[in-house]
TIRO-633637 format. One record per residue (C-alpha): z, x, y. Coordinates in steps of 0.02 Angstrom, whole numbers, plus 50000, padded with zeros to 5 digits. Layout:
<recs>
ZXY
...
</recs>
This chain:
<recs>
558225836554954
559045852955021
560605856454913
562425856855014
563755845855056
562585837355206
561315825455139
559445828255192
557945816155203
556405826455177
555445833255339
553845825455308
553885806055266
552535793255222
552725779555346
552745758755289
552365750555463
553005733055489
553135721455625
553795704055536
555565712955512
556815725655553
557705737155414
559375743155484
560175757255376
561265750255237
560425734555235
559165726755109
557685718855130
556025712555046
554205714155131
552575710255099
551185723855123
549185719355116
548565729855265
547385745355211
548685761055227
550105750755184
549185747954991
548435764454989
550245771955028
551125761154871
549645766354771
549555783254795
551575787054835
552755774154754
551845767554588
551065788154561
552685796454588
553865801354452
555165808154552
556655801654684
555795811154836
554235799454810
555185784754834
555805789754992
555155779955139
555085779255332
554895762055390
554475759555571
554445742555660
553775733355768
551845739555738
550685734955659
549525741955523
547725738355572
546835727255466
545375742655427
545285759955378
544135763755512
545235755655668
546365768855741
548405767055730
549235760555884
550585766255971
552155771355835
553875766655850
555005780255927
556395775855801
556105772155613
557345768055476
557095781255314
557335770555154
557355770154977
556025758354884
556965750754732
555545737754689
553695735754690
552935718254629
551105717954637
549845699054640
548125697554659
548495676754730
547935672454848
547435689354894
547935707354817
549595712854906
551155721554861
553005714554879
554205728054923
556175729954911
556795743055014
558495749455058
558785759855213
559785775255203
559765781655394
558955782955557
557315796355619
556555801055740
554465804055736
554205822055809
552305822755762
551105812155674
550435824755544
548955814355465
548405795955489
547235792055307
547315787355173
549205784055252
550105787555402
551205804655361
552325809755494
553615825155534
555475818255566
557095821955623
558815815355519
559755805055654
561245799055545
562085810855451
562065801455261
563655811855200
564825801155315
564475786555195
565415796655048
566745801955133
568415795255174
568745785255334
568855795455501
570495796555595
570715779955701
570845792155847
569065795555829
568475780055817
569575773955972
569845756556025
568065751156013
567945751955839
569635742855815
569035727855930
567335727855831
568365727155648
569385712855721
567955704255769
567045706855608
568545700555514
569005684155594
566995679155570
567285681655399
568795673755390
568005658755460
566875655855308
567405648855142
567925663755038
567765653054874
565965660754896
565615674354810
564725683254931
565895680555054
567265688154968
566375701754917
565745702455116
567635703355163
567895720455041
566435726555121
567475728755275
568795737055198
567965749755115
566495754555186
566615767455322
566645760655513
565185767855552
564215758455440
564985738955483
563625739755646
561975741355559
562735730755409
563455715155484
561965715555617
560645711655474
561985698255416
562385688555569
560905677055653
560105689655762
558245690455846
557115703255775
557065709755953
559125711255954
558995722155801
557625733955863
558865736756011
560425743755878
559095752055813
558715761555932
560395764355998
560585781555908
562665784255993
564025776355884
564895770956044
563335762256115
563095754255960
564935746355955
564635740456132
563055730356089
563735722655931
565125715055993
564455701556098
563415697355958
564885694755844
565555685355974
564125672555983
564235669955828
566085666055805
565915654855946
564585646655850
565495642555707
567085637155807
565785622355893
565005617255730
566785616255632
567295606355796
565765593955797
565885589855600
567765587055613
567685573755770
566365565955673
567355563555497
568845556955612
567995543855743
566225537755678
566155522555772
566465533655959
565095544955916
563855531055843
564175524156020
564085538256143
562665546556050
561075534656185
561935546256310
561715559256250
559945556356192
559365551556389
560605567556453
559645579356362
558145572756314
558065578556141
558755574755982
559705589655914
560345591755732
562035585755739
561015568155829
559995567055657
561465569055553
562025554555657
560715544455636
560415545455454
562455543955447
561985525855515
560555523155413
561675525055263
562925511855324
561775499355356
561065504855192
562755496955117
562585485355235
561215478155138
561695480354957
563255471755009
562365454555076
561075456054936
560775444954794
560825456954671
561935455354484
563475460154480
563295474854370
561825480554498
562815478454626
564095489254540
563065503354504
562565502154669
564055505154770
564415517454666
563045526354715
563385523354900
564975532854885
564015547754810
562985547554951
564245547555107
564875564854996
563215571854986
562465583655099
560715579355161
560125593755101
560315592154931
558785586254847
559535572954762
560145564654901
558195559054941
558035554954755
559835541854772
559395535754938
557435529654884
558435520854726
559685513154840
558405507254940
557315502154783
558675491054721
558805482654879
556865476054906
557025469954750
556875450854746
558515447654612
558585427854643
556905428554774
555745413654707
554485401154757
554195382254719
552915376854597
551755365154653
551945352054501
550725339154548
549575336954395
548085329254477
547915338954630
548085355354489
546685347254390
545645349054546
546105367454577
545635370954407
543995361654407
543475369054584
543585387754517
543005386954351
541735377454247
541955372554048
543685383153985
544445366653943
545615374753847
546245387053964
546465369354097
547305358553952
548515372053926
549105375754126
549455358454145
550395356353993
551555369854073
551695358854236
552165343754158
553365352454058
554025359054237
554085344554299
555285337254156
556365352754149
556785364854307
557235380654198
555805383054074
555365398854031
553695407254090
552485407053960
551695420553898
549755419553865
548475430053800
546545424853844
545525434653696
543705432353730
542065443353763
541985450753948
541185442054082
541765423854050
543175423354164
544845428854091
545595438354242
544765427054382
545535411654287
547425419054310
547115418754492
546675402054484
548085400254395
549265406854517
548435397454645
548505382154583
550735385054527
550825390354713
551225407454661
550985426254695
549885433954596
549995451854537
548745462854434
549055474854324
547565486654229
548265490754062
546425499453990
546705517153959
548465516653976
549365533053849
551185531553924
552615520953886
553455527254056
552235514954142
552805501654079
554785505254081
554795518954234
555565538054220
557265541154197
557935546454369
558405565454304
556455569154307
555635577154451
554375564254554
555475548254427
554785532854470
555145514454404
553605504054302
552075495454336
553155479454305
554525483554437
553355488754540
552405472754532
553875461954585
554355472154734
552455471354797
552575452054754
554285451854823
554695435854715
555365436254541
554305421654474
552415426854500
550965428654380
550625443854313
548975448454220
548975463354101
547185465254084
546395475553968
548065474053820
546715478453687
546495494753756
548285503553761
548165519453699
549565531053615
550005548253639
551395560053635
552385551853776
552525536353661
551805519153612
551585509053785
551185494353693
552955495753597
553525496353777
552965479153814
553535471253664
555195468653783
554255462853927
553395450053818
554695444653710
555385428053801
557045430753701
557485447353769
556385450053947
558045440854035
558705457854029
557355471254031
557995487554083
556905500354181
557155518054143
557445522254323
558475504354365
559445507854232
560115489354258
559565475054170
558255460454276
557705445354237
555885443454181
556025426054098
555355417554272
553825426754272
552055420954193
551505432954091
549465431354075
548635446453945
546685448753919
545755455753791
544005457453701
544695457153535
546405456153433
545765467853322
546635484153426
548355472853485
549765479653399
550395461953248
552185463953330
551505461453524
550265448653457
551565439253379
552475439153536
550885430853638
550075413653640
548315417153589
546915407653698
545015410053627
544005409853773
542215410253684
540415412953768
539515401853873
538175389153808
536555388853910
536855374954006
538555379154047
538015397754133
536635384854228
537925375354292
539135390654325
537455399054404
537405384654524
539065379654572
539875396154589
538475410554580
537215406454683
538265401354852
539185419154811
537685427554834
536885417654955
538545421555061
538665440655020
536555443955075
536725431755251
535575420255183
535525398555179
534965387655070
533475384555191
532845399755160
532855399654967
532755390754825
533135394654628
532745378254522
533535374854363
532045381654268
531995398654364
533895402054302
533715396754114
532095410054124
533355422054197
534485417554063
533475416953912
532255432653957
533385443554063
534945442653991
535855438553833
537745439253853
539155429953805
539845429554003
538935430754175
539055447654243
537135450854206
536455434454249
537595438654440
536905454754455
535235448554429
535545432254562
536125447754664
534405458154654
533465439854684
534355438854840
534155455254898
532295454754880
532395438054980
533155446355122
531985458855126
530695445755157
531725437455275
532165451655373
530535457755390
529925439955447
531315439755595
530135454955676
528455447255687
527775437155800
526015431955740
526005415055638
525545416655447
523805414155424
523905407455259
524415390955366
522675390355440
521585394555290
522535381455190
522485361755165
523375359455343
524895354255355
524995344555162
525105364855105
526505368155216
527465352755108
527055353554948
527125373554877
526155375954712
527075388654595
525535401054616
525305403554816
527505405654813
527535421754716
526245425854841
527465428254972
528685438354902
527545449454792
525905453054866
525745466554977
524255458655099
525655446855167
526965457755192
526555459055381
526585439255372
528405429855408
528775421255232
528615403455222
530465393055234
531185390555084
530585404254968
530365397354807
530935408154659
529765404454508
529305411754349
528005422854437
529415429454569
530545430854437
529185445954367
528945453454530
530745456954570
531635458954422
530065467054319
529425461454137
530755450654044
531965460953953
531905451753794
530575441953705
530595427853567
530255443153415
531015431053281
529135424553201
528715440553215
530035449853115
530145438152986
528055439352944
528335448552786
529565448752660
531315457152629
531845451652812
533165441452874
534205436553003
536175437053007
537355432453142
538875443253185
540365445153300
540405459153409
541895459853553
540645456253662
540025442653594
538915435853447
537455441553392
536085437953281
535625454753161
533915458653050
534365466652876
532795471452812
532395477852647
531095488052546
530885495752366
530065511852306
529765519552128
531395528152090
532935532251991
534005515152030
534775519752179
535295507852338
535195517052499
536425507852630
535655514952831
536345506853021
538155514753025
538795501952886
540865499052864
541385501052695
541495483552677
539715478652724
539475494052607
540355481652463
539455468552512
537625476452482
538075479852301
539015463452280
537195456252332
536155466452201
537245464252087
537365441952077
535255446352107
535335457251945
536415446151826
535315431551914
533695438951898
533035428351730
533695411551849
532595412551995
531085425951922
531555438252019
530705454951935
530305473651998
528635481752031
528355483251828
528995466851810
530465466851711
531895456951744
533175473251770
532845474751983
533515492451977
532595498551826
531445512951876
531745506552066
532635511452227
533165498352362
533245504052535
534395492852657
534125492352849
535225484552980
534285491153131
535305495453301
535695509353218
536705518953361
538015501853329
539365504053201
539215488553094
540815482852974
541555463652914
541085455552736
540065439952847
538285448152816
538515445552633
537435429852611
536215437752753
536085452852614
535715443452455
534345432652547
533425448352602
533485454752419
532825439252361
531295438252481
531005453552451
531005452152234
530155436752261
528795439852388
529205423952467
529475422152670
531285419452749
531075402852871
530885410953055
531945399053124
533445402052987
535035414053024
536415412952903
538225418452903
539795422752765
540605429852657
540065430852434
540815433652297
540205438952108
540295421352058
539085418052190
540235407352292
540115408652499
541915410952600
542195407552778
542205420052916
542545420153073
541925417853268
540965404253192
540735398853380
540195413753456
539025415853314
538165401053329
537845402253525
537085418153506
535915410653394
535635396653490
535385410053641
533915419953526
533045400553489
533475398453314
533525380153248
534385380353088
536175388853033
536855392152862
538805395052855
540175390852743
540565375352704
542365378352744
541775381552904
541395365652954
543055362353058
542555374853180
540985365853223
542215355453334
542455367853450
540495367253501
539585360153640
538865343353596
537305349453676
536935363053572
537625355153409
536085342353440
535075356453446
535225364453283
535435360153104
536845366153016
536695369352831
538725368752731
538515380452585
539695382952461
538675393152341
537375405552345
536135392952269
536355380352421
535965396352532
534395402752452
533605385452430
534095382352621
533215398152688
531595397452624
530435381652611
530295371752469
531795379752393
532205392952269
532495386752135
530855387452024
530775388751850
532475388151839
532985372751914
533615363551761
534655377651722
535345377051910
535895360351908
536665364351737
537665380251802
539645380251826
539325387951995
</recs>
């Protein structure tokens, strides 16, 4: 800058071209640049330079930098603004662009455009003279009457705005000590001007012009003000008039203007009261609640937490605080409910109408709280719908599996962003009743994590001594849960929490027996899928026989998800066949070639499969009903999945068969067994728990201190079983973690058919738990346990003889079909599991023993 009293923008100036904005000298303002020249000029002239001439700037508006080096520059601005760039802020999101802050120091004027790449450089000529901003005021006489009726202006705007605000008051300083000529360009980038307004002071170079076109826009805005303090005033005094005059205006102008929305959310709000008032809600709800009314009416509808108050005002009202239905408490017609839905869960049936007659005897009961524990597929969450159908009352679901957050369950404390209430709240306002059925399906599979315990949380929802008054985070007032039926499923109790399954009634719902999935199949299954493919029972037929094959061969599960998927596949096939018979219109031959009309009567099982299977008939319309037999079963759903492989795993020694309980189900499991030359070592293989692990060497060693009893002796014959030997345990499945002490007696039986060369029975399985005295304790899922193995065909079942009570709990049918051996010793088990006994030699000295 040239040296002097008189301050000097350089000659030559880079030029920033803009068209969003205008920068007026004195005035500040931020703008984005991501056009070609604009980057290459920050590049190369603001971030490169190290002195204060680099940072000087002409801005020129209203043109715009073309979007590629190669297009030419339109038409300049006459008139740019020189500035000062006091901040650069560079992002490469979403593109690579520049945000500047630039301050303008005075006008210029573009005499030539010296050079147009990389950036736009231009000669100029100083308009403003920048040492008039350091100096004193001029003489009023100077400024004349102009620039008195634009200060008096300028300060009754100001005066009009609440000088408690900072900026304000600093605003009203401003005016006192900043030159005249500067209060033009200054309070013209303050007021609420048009882009194209401030191009015009721009460009008006004369002090005296630019008076003259300021004023009027001071003027506006004063006027402005004066209407809006005038509107918000009339509407604090009279509410009602302008509630009631504001149709008029809506058909007069035929728009709805701002001060009309303020009105109408001014309504909304009263009838908002309105509603709290005439609700049923507590009295410390409704408390809280007008409370929160009266914060409203003060809030502006701009602040965000006015949305945030207003959606829990409204919250509180929807939700149903003495809403209920009537029970339907006739026994017999609830019997019928329950017998229409579901098949066998007599439990489950015994204990809903236990609950009604209770009803019925005493109005206020509290709603129990269940928990159905069984393996998946047998009907625990369709059940408590049938359950709400049959008490008349809504039913609500909530999915618990996978759940990490205790703020489900009890909501978010209305001081977080996006707070909402719980799963549980929000179930009763979707109800809208506060006595439906919930089901929390899934309990066993709450997860933790670090924003808490969720199944902590619902130790207050289930707890019927303290869910009266369970407080949601985001409520933060207490409601009444003791009217709603709690219903919780789960695979297993193993994952459930002791202090939430203390709070629960615990319901074993076990597997299906054989004939109960064949009635289930029949009653419920088949019609379902015969509705979902459009097809009748005219056009086909599954016998009895064709679903115990699908049963026994192509699945083997506790429930009846497989055995509907594979109804599903039947049907599907069907349709095929049916659909493809609705398009022809030749008769089937296999009517002509065949015994007449006897053949079209009576179908043998081998010319059905015929007509689903073989592909010479496809272009022949199926024969009405399709018959489903053994042979269809292999051409639709392929080979059976699982074959009878128990004879054939038991055909040599050191194999056999335990039962276990799996969350799915039971199961029956091989252990198998061999021995090697060795050091005396047991080798333990399948993913073993350490307490199967325990019970493998409990096994070997009763077999060693037994050995003498029942001649059991190694590969060199001596009595010691471990003496120059190794013994190699297998529980096969390997992929399956394996733990419980129930496969102890399964263990020592292997060991002993394998010591003694002798065969396990084939149609044996065996479950519980040993000891070193050789005495067998109960275990449990005794039920489970033995349907599985009636599932795989087995015949006989050793448990514990303290077992016995849970044979109760079994189907007569398939208690007639096996034999159930008590044991209470190991000696009962080995003579049970392989024929003849095993008791040898040393019988005498059996009989004799304290065991």
């Amino acid at each position: 800058m040239a040296a002097g009293s008189a301050i000097q923008i350089p000659s030559r100036l880079p030029l920033l071209l803009t068209h969003e904005s205008v920068l007026l000298p004195g005035s500040t303002m931020r703008t984005s640049v991501d056009s070609p020249r604009n980057m290459q000029l920050v590049r190369s002239r603001l971030l490169k330079g190290t002195s204060l001439r680099s940072t000087i700037i002409g801005v020129i508006p209203n043109t715009s930098d073309p979007t590629s080096d190669c297009d030419d520059l339109p038409n300049l601005h006459r008139i740019g603004t020189a500035a000062l760039a006091v901040q650069v802020v560079g992002s490469n999101w979403p593109k690579p662009h520049y945000t500047l802050l630039v301050t303008g120091l005075c006008r210029f004027q573009i005499l030539q455009l010296l050079k147009e790449k990389p950036y736009p450089v231009a000669e100029v000529q100083q308009l403003d003279r920048l040492e008039q901003f350091t100096n004193g005021h001029k003489s009023e006489e100077e400024l004349g009457e102009l620039s008195e009726q634009f200060y008096k202006y300028a300060v009754q705007l100001v005066e009009m705005l609440d000088m408690s605000v900072p900026a304000v008051a600093k605003l009203r300083r401003l005016l006192d000590n900043l030159p005249r000529e500067a209060l033009p360009d200054i309070l013209t980038s303050i007021i609420r001007t048009t882009n194209q307004e401030k191009l015009q002071i721009l460009d008006a170079v004369r002090l005296e012009e630019r008076f003259k076109m300021t004023i009027p826009l001071l003027v506006r805005q004063i006027e402005g003000l004066k209407l809006l303090q005038k509107t918000r005033k009339s509407k604090q005094d009279d509410d009602k008039r302008v509630v009631a005059i504001r149709p008029n205006r809506r058909i007069s102008h035929g728009s709805i203007t701002e001060d009309e929305e303020e009105e109408e959310d001014h309504d909304d709000v009263v009838m908002l009261e309105k509603k709290i008032r005439t609700s049923s809600m507590s009295e410390q709800a409704l408390k809280v609640c007008l409370k929160e009314i009266k914060r409203l009416k003060k809030m502006p509808q701009s602040m965000p937490e006015y949305a945030l108050t207003r959606n829990y005002l409204e919250l509180m009202v929807e939700l149903p605080w003495n809403k209920s239905t009537k029970d339907r408490l006739e026994i017999r017609a609830a019997r019928i409910v329950l017998d229409n839905d579901h098949y066998a869960m007599e439990k489950l049936k015994k204990r809903v109408l236990e609950y009604l007659a209770v009803r019925q005897l005493k109005n206020n009961l509290k709603g129990p709280i269940l928990c159905f524990v069984g393996p998946p597929g047998v009907g625990k969450t369709s059940v408590g719908r049938s359950i709400a159908k049959t008490l008349g009352r809504e039913f609500h679901r909530i999915a618990l599996g996978g759940v990490c957050d205790q703020s489900d369950i009890r909501g978010h404390r209305r001081t977080y962003v996006g707070s909402m209430p719980g799963r549980i709240i929000n179930g009763l306002k979707t109800v809208g009743v506060n006595n439906p059925v919930f089901l929390l399906d899934e309990v066993d599979k709450l997860a933790k994590s670090l924003q808490g315990d969720p199944a902590a949380a619902l130790l207050e929802v289930l707890d019927p001594e303290q869910n009266h008054s369970f407080t949601d985070h985001y409520l933060n007032v207490a409601f009444d849960l003791s009217q709603v039926l709690f219903i919780a499923t789960a695979n297993t109790t193993a994952t459930i929490p002791p202090a939430l399954l203390d709070r629960m009634e615990v319901i074993q719902v076990p597997g299906y027996t054989q004939e109960e999935k064949i009635e289930i199949a029949h009653r419920h299954l088949i019609p379902k899928q015969l509705e979902q493919h459009g097809l009748t029972p005219q056009q086909i037929q599954i016998p009895q026989v064709t679903t115990l094959g699908i049963i026994t061969r192509y699945t083997r599960e506790a429930g009846v998800r497989a055995l509907d998927r594979k109804l599903g596949a039947i049907c599907r096939a069907v349709a095929v066949k049916v659909a493809e018979g609705q398009h022809k219109e030749a008769k089937p031959d296999r009517a002509e070639v065949g015994e007449g009309e006897d053949c079209k009567e009576h179908i043998t099982e081998d010319a059905k499969p015929e007509s689903i299977s073989d592909t010479a008939d496809l272009a022949l319309p199926p024969e009405m009903p399709i018959l489903i037999d053994f042979h269809a079963l292999k051409d639709i759903l392929g080979p059976p999945m699982y074959d009878m492989e128990v004879s054939e795993r038991l055909s040599q020694p050191g194999v056999a068969i335990g039962l276990a309980w799996t969350p799915l189900g039971g199961e029956i499991m091989f252990v198998e067994a061999s021995r090697m030359d060795g050091e005396g070592q047991l080798t333990l293989t399948g993913q073993l728990g350490d307490v199967m692990k325990e019970s493998a060497h409990l096994a070997i060693s009763w077999l060693r201190s037994n050995a003498k009893r029942y001649q059991l002796t190694n590969a060199s014959g001596s009595f010691d079983l471990l003496d120059n030997t190794d013994i190699h345990l297998h529980f096969p499945a390997g992929a399956v973690t394996k733990d419980g002490p129930s496969a102890g007696v399964t263990i020592v039986t292997c060991l002993a058919s394998l010591f003694s060369g002798r065969l396990v029975c084939s149609d044996v399985a065996m479950t519980g738990e040993i000891t070193l005295r050789g005495l067998v304790l109960p275990v449990g899922g005794i039920k489970d346990k033995v349907l599985a193995a009636h599932r795989a065909g087995l015949k006989r079942i050793i448990i514990p003889q303290r077992n016995e009570k849970d044979l109760e709990e079994i189907a007569v049918p398939v208690r007639q079909d096996l034999t159930f051996v008590l044991a209470g010793c190991l000696d009962e088990v080995l003579n049970a599991a392989f024929d003849g006994g095993f008791a040898g030699r040393a019988r005498l000295e059996q009989l004799n023993s304290k065991l």
